[in-house]
Short mmCIF file of the C-alpha atoms (twelve columns), coordinates in Angstrom:
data_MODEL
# 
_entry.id   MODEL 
# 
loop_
_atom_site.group_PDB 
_atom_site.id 
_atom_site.type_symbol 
_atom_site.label_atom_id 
_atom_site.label_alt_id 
_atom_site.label_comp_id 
_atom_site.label_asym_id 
_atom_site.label_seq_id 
_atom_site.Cartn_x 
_atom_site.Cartn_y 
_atom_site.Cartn_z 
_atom_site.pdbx_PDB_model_num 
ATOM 1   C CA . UNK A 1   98.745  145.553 252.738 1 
ATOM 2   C CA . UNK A 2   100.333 142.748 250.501 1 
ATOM 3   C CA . UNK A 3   100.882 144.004 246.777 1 
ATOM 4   C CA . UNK A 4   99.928  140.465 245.349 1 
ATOM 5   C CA . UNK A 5   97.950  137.438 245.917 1 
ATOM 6   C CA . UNK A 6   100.684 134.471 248.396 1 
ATOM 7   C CA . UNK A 7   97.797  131.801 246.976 1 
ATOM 8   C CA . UNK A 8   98.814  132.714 243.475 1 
ATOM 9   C CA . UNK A 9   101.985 130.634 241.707 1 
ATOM 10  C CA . UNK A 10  102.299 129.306 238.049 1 
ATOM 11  C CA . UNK A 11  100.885 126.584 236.649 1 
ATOM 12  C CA . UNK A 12  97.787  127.245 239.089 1 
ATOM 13  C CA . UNK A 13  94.830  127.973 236.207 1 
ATOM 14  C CA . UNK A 14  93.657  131.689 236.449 1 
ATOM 15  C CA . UNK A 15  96.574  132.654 238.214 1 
ATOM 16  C CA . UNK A 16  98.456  135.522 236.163 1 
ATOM 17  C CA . UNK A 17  101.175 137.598 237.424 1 
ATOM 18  C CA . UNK A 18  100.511 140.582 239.254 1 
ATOM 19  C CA . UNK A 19  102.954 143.253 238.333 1 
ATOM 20  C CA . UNK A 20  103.794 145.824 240.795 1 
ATOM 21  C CA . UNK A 21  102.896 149.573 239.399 1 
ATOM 22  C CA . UNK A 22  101.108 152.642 241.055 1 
ATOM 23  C CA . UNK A 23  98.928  150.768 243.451 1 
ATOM 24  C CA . UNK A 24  101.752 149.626 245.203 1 
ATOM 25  C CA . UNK A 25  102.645 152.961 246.264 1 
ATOM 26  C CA . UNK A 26  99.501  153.726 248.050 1 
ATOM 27  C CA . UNK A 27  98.169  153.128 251.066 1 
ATOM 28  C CA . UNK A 28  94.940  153.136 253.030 1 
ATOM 29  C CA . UNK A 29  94.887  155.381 256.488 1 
ATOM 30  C CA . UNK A 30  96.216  153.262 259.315 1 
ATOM 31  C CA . UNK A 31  95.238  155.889 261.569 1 
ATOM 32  C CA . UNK A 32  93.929  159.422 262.558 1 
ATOM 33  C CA . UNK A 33  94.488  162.241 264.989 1 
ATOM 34  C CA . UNK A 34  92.668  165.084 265.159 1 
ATOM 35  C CA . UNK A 35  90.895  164.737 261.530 1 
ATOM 36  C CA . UNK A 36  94.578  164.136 260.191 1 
ATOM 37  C CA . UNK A 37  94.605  160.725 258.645 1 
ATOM 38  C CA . UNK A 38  98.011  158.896 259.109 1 
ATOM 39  C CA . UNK A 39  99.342  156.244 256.370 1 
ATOM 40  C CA . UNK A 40  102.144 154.253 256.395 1 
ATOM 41  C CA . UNK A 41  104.212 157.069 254.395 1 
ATOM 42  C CA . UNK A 42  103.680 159.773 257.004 1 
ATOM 43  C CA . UNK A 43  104.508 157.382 260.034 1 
ATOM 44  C CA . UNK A 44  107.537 156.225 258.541 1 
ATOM 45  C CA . UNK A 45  108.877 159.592 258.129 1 
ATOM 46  C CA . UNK A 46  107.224 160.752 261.728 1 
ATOM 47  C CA . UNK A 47  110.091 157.906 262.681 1 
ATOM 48  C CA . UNK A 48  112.762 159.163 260.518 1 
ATOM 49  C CA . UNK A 49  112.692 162.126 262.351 1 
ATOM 50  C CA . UNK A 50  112.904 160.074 265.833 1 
ATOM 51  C CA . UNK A 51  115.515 157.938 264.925 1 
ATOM 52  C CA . UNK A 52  117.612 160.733 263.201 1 
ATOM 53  C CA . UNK A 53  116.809 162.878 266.793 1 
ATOM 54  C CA . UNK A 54  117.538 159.771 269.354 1 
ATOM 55  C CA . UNK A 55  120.595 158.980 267.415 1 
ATOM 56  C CA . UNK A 56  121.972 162.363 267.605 1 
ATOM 57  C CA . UNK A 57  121.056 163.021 271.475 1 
ATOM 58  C CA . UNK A 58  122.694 159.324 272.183 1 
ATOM 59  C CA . UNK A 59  125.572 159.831 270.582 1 
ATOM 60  C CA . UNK A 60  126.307 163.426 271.850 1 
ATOM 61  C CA . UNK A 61  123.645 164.090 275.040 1 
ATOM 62  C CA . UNK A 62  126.861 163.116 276.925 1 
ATOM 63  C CA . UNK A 63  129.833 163.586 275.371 1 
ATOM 64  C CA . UNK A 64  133.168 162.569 276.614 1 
ATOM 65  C CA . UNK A 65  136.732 163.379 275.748 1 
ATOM 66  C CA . UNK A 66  137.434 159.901 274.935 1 
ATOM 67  C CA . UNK A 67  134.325 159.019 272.668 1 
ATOM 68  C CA . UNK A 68  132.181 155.541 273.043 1 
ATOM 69  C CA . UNK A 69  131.427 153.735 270.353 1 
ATOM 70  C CA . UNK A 70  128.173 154.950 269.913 1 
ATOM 71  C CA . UNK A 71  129.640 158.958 270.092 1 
ATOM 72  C CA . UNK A 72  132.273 157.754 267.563 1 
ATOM 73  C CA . UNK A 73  129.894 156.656 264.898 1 
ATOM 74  C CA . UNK A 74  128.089 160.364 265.427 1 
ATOM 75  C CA . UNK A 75  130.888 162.088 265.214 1 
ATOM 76  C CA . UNK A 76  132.127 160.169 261.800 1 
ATOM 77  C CA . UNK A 77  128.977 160.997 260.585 1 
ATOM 78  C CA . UNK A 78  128.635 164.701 261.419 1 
ATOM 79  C CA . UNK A 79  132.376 165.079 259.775 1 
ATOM 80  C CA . UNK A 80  131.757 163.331 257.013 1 
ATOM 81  C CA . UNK A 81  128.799 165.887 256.143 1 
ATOM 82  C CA . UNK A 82  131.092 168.917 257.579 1 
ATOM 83  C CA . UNK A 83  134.214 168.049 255.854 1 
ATOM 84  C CA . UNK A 84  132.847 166.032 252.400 1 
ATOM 85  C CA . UNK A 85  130.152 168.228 251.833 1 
ATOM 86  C CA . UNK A 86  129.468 171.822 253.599 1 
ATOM 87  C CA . UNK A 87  133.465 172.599 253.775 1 
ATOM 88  C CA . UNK A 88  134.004 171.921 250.230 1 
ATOM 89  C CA . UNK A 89  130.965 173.560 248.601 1 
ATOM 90  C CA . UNK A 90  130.615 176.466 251.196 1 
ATOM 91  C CA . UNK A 91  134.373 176.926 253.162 1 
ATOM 92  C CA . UNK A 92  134.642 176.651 256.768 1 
ATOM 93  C CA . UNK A 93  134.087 180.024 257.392 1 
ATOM 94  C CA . UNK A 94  130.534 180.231 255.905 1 
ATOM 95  C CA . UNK A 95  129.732 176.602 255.913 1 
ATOM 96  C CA . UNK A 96  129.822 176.396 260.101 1 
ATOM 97  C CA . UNK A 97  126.577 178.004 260.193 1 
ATOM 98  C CA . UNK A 98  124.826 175.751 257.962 1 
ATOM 99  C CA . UNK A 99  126.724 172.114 259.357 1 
ATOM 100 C CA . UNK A 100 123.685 171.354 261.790 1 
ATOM 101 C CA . UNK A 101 121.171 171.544 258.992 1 
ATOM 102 C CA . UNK A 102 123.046 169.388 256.189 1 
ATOM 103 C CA . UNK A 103 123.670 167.088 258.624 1 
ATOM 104 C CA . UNK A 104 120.396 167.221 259.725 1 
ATOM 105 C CA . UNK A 105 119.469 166.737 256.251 1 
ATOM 106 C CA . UNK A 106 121.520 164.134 254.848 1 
ATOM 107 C CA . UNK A 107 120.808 161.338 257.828 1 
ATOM 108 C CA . UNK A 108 116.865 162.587 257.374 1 
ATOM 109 C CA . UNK A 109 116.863 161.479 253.857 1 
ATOM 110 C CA . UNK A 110 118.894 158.286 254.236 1 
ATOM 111 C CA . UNK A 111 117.019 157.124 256.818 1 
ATOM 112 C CA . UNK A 112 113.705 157.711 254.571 1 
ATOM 113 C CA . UNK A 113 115.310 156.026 251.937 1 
ATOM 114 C CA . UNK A 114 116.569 152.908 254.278 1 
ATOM 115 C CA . UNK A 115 112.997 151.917 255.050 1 
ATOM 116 C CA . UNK A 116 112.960 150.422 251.490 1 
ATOM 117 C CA . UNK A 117 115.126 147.310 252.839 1 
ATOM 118 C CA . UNK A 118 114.114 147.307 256.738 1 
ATOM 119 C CA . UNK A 119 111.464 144.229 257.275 1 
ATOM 120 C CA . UNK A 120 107.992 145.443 258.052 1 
ATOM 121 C CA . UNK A 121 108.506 148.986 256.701 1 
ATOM 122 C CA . UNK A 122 109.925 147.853 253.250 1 
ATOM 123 C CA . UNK A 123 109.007 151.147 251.999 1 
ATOM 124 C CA . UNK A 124 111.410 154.230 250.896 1 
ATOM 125 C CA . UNK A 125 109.232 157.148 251.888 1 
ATOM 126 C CA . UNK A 126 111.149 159.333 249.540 1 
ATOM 127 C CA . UNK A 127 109.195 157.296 246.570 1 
ATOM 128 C CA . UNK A 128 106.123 159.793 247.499 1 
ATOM 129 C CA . UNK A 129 107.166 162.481 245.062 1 
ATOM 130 C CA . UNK A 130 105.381 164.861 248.267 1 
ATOM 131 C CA . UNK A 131 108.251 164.590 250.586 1 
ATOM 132 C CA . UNK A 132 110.923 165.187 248.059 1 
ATOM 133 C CA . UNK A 133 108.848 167.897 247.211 1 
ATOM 134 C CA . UNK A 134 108.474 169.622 250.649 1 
ATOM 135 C CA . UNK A 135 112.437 168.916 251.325 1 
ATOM 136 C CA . UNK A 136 113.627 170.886 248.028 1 
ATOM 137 C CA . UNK A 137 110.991 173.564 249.143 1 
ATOM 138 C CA . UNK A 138 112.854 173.994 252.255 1 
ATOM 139 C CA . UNK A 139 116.137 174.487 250.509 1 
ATOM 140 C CA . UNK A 140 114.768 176.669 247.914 1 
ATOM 141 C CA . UNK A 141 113.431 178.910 250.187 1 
ATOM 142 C CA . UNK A 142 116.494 178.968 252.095 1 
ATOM 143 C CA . UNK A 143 118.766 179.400 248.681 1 
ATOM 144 C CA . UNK A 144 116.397 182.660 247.807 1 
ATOM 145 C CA . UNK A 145 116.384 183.900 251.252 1 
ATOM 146 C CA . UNK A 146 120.206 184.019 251.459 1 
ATOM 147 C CA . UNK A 147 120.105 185.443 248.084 1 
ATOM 148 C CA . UNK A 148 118.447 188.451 248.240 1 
ATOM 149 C CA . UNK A 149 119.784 189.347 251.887 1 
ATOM 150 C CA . UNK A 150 123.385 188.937 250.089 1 
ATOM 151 C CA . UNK A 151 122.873 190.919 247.233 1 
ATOM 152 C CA . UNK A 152 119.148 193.088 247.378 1 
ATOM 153 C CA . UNK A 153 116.484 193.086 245.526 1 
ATOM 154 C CA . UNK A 154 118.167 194.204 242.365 1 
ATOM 155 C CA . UNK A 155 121.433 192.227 242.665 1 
ATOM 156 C CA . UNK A 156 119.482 189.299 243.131 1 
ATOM 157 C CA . UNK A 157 117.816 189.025 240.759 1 
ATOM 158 C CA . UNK A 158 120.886 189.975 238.645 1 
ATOM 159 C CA . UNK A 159 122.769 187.153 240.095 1 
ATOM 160 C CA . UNK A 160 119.956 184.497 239.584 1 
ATOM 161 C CA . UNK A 161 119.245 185.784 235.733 1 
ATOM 162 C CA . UNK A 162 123.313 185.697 235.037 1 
ATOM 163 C CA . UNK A 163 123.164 189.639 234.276 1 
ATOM 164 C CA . UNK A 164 126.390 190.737 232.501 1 
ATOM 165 C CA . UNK A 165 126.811 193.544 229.995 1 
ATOM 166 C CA . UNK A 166 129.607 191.969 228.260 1 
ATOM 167 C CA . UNK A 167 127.130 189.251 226.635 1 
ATOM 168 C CA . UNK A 168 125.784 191.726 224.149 1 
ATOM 169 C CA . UNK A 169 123.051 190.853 222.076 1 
ATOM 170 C CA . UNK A 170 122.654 187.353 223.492 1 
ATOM 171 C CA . UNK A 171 122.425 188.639 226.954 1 
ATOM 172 C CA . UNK A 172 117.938 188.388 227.071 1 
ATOM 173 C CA . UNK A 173 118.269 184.386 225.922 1 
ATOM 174 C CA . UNK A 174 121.144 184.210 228.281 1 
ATOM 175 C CA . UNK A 175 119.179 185.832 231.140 1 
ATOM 176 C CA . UNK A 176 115.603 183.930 230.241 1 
ATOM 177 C CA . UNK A 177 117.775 180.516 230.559 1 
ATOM 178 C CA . UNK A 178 119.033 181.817 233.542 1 
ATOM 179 C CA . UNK A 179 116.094 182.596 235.895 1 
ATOM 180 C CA . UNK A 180 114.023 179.190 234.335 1 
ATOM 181 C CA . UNK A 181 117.019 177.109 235.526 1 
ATOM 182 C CA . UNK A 182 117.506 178.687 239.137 1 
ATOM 183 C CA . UNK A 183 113.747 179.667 239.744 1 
ATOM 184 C CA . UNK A 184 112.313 176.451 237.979 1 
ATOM 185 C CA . UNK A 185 114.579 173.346 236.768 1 
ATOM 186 C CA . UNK A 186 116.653 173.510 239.836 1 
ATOM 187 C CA . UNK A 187 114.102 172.597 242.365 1 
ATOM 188 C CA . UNK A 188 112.343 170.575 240.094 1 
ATOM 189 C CA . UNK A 189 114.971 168.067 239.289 1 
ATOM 190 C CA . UNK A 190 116.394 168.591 243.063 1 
ATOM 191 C CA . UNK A 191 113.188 166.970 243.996 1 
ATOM 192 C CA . UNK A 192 112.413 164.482 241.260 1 
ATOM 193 C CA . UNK A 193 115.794 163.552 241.242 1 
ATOM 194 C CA . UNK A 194 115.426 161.777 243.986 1 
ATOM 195 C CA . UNK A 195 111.705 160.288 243.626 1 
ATOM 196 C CA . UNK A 196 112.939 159.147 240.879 1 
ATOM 197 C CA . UNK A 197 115.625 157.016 241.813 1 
ATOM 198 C CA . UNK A 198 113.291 155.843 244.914 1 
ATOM 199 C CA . UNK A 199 110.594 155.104 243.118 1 
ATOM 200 C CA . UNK A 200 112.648 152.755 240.309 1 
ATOM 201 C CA . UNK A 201 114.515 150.956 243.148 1 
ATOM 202 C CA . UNK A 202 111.601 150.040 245.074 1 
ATOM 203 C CA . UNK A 203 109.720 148.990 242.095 1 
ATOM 204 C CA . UNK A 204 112.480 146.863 240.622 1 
ATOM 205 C CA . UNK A 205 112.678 144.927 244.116 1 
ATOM 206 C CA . UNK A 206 109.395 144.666 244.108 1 
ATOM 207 C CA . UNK A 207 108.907 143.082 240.905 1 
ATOM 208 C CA . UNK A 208 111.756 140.195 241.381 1 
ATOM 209 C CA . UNK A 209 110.088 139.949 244.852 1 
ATOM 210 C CA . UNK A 210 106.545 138.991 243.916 1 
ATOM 211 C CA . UNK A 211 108.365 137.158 241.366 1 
ATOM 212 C CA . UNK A 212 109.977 134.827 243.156 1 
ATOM 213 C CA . UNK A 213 107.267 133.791 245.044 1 
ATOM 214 C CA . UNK A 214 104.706 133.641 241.793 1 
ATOM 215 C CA . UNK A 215 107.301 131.098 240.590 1 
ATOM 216 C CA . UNK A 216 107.839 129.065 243.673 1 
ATOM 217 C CA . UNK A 217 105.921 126.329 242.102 1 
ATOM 218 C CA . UNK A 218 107.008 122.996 240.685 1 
ATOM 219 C CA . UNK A 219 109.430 123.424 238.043 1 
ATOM 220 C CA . UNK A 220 109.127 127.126 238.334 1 
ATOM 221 C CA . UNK A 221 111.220 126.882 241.495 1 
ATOM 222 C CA . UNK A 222 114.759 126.752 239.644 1 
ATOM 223 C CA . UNK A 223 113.376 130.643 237.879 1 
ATOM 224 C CA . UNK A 224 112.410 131.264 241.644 1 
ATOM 225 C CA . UNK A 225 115.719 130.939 242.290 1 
ATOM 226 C CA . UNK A 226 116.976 133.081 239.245 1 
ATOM 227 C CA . UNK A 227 114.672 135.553 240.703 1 
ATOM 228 C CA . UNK A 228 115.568 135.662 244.115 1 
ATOM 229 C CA . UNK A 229 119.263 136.401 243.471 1 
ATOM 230 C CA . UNK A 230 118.113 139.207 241.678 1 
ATOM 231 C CA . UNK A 231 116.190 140.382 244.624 1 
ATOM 232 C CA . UNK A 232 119.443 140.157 246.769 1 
ATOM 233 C CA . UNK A 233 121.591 141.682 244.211 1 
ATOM 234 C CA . UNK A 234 119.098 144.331 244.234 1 
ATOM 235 C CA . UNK A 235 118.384 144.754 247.591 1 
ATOM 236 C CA . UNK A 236 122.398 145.301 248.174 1 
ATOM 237 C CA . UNK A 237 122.338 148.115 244.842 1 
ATOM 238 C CA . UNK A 238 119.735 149.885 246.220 1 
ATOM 239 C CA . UNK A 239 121.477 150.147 249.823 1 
ATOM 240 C CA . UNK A 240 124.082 152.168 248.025 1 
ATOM 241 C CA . UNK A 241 121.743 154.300 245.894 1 
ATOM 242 C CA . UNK A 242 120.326 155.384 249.190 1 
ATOM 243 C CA . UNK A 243 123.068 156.706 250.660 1 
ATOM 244 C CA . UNK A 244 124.324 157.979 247.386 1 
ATOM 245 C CA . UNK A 245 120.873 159.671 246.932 1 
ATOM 246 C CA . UNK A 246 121.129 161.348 250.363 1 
ATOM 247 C CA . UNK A 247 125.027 162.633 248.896 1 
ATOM 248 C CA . UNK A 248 123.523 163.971 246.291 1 
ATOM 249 C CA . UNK A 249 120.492 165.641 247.620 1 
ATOM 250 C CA . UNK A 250 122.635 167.525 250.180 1 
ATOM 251 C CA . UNK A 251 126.018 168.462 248.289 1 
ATOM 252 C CA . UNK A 252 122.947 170.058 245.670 1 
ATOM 253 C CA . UNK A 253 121.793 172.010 248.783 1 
ATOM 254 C CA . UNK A 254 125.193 172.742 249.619 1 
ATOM 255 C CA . UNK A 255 125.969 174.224 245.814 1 
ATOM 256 C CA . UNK A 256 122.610 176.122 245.825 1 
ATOM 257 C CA . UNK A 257 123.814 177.845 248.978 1 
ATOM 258 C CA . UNK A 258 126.678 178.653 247.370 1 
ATOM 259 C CA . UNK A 259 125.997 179.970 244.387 1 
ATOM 260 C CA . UNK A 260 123.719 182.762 247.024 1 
ATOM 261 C CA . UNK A 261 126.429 183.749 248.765 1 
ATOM 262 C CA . UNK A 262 128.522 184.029 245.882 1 
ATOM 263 C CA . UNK A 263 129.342 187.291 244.105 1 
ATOM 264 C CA . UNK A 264 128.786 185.612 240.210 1 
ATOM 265 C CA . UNK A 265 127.400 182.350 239.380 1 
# 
């Protein structure tokens, strides 16, 4: 589905430009399996999770003592997550256990977020605020799980609400602040953090996109131009942002974790 009318340039009369905005981030059924309609969100993530699975199984369904090339870009990967992120938040002791799912985690989301610059796709799945939502779910549940087997039900709850004596009279504001940021803020702004920065990249490439080609016309063509730089300059920003996003999302999980296991916060 195109977000703008290709017959539509300036100069043409009753041609205006067609800005992108929230229609441009939804999207008719393209199919549907057992009474579960399918859109081009949902399949896009369905191959996330096969490209992120056929990757893995490639690069390590056979592994050899002296890696291929293929292995070698697997392996990079995998310690780059072990070592950068799940080492230094969690230790090596406690962070082995939770390696496969970070790494797991971090290539899931940057492959949802590549989309945004593939041809055809052209869409960052994370920009649907649901699948942020249902991967900072997973963590949270994970983070509150590991915190009340750590501590109990009492020492839980002391170590999400900051408990400690010492504060005095400030200790209720202290302990209020506490449990909306760990209970509340924290998964919120896990997850919106990065819709948010999906959902602004996407639309600023999409506005110097249909741009471009709204201005391919006559002397328009030299802002065209203008435009179309912009698109590339973009399109290049916004491959970093991805993988930054992914970073970001995971060494969060990582702290979260951390602070569970941990005796204080």
């Amino acid at each position: 589905m195109l977000a703008f009318d290709t017959q539509c340039h300036l100069f043409i009369p009753g041609c205006g430009f067609e800005a992108p905005g929230l229609h441009s981030f939804v999207f008719e059924p393209l199919f549907t399996i057992g009474g579960y309609e399918f859109n081009k969100p949902m399949l896009l993530a369905l191959l996330s999770t096969v490209v992120v699975v056929w990757f893995f199984w490639a690069a390590f369904g056979r592994a050899k003592v002296v890696p291929g090339k293929l292995q070698m870009v697997g392996e990079a990967g995998y310690d780059f997550v072990r070592r950068g992120l799940v080492y230094d938040a969690l230790g090596k002791k406690e962070g082995d256990k939770y390696v496969p799912f970070m790494v797991s985690l971090f290539f899931f989301v940057w492959i949802m977020n590549l989309w945004s610059i593939i041809p055809l796709a052209a869409f960052p799945v994370t920009s649907v605020i649901s699948f942020p939502i249902g991967l900072a779910l997973i963590v949270y549940i994970i983070w509150m799980s590991l915190t009340f087997k750590k501590h109990g039900f009492v020492g839980a709850w002391k170590n999400l609400s900051g408990y400690d004596k010492s504060l005095g009279w400030v200790l209720p504001l202290i302990m209020v602040l506490e449990l909306l940021q760990h209970l509340i803020i924290r998964p919120f702004t896990h997850a919106v953090r990065l819709f948010a920065n999906m959902f602004a990249g996407h639309m600023l490439i999409l506005m110097f996109t249909i741009g471009s080609w709204y201005l391919l016309n006559g002397i328009g063509v030299v802002y065209a131009g203008a435009s179309f730089v912009m698109t590339v300059v973009m399109t290049a920003f916004e491959l970093f942002i991805q993988a930054v996003q992914a970073y970001i999302f995971v060494l969060l999980a990582c702290n979260y974790i951390q602070g569970a296991l941990a005796e204080n916060h």
